[in-house]
MIGU-713824 format. One record per residue (C-alpha): residue in one letter; x, y, z. Coordinates in steps of 0.02 Angstrom, whole numbers, padded with zeros to 5 digits, always signed. Layout:
BEGIN
AXYZ/...
end
This chain:
BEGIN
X+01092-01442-03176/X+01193-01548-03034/X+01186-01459-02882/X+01308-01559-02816/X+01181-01594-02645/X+01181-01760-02543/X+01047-01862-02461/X+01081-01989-02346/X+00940-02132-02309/X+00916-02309-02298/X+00988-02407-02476/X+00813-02471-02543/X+00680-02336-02469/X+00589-02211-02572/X+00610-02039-02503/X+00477-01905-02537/X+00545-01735-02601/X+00532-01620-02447/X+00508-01419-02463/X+00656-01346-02440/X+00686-01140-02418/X+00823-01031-02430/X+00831-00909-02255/X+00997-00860-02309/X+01081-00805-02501/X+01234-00680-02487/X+01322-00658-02649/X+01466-00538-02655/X+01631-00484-02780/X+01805-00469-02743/X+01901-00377-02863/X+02108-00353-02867/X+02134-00167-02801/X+02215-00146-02947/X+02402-00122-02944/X+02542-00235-02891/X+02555-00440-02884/X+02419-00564-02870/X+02295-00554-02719/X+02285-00729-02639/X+02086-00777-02547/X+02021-00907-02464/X+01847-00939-02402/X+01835-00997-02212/X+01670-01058-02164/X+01623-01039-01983/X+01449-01118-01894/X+01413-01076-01717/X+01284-01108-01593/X+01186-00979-01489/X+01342-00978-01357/X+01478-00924-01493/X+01545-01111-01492/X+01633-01148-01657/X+01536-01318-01714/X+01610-01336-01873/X+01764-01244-01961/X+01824-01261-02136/X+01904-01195-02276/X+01814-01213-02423/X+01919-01114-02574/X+02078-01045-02606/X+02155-00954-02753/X+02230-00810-02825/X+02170-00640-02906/X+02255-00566-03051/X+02265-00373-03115/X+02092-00337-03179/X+02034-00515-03129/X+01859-00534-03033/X+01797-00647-02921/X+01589-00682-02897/X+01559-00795-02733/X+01364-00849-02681/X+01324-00926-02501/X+01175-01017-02509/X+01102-01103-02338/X+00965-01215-02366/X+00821-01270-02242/X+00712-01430-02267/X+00628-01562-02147/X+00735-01699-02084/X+00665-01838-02121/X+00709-01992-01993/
end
């Protein structure tokens, strides 16, 4: 299955597979309450250093919820060598 993941080297070197692990999953559901109009979401993806600086910001999904409509997100952060 494509995971959709990109690897960045040198056009023409061989690249061992490096171990990677998984220090953080969070999967989660977000359901319309259940009355009324659609429920708009959007996913904002915040990394910070130590300090509390913002290093990178984004937005990453938006879309709507209908009546009895459900909504199954996963965050997945995965660690592996850097290879240089």
């Amino acid at each position: 299955m494509c995971r959709h993941v990109l690897r960045f080297g040198a056009m023409g070197v061989v690249q061992s597979e490096t171990q990677t692990t998984c220090p953080l999953l969070v999967e989660g559901t977000l359901a319309h309450p259940g009355e009324g109009a659609a429920r708009e979401y959007f996913i904002l993806l915040e990394i910070r250093d130590t300090a509390g600086k913002v290093l990178s910001r984004q937005s990453v999904g938006v879309g709507a919820v209908q009546q009895s409509e459900k909504r199954i997100f996963s965050l997945r952060v995965e660690i592996s060598a850097f290879a240089s």
